[in-house]
C-alpha positions as CSV (number, residue, x, y, z in Angstrom):
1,X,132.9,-82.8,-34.1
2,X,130.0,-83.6,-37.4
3,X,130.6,-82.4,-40.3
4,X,128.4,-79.8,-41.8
5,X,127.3,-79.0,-45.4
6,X,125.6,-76.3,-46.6
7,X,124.6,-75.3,-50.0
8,X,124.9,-71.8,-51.4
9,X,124.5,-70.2,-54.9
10,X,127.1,-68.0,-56.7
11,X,124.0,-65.7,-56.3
12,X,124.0,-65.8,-52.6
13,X,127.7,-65.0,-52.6
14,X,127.5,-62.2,-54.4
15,X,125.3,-60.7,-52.8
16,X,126.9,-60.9,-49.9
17,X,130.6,-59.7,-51.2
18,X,128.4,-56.7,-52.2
19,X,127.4,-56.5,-48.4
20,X,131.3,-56.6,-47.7
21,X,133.5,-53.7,-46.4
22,X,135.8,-52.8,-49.8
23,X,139.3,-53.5,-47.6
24,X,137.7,-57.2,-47.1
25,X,136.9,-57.1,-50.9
26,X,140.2,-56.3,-51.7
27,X,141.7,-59.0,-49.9
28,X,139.0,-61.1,-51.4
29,X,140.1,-60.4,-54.5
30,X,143.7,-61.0,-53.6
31,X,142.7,-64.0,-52.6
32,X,141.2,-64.9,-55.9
33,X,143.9,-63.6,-58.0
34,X,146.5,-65.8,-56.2
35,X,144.3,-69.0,-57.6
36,X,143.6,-68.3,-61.4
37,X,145.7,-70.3,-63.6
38,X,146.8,-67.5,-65.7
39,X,148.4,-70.0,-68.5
40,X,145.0,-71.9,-68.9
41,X,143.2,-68.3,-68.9
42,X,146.2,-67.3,-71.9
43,X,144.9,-70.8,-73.4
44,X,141.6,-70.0,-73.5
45,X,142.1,-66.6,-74.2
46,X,144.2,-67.9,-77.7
47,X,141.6,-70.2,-78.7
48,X,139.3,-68.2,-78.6
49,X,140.6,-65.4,-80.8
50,X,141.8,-68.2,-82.7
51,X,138.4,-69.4,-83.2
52,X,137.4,-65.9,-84.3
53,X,140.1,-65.2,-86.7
54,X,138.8,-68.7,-88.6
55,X,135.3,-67.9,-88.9
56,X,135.9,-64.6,-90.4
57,X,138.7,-65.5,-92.3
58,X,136.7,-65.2,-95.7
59,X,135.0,-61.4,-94.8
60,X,136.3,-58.2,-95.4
61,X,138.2,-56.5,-92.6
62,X,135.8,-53.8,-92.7
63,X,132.5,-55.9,-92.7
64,X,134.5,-57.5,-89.2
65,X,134.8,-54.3,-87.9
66,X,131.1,-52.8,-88.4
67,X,130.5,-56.5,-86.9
68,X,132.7,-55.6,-83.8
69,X,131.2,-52.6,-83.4
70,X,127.7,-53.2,-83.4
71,X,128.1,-56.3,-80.8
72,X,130.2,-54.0,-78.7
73,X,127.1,-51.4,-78.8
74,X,124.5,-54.0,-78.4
75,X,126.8,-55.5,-75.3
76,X,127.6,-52.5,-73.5
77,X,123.1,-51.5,-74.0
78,X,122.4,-54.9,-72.5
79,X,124.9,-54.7,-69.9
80,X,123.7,-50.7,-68.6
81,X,120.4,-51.5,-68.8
82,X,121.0,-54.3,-66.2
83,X,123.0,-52.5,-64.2
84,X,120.1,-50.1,-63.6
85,X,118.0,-52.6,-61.9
């Protein structure tokens, strides 16, 4: 039997887990779960707080928080705006 090789975008599978039942997305998801490497995700996670920590070492805690606060705000906009569409 030939082998067969067929190219698909991360687009193209979402859109078709969208398509799916949600008891096979679940068990997709299970799936999933059972393969991330939760001590590199912790890794990444730390670094990248880290990283955060460092570059607003030298600011006020409550110039960091307004900060925080307005990206959250302009996050969450961006984010239901395209989720209307």
């Amino acid at each position: 039997m030939g082998m067969v090789s067929v190219d698909i975008t991360i687009e193209q599978i979402k859109k078709a887990m969208r398509q799916l039942p949600e008891q096979d997305k679940i068990a997709l998801w299970r799936l999933l779960d059972e393969e991330i490497d939760r001590a590199a995700l912790t890794r990444r996670f730390s670094a990248a707080v880290n990283d955060i920590r460092r570059a607003y070492a030298q600011i006020g805690e409550e110039e960091v928080l307004a900060d925080a606060i307005k990206t959250t705000r302009q996050s969450r906009k961006a984010h239901h705006a395209k989720s209307r569409f």
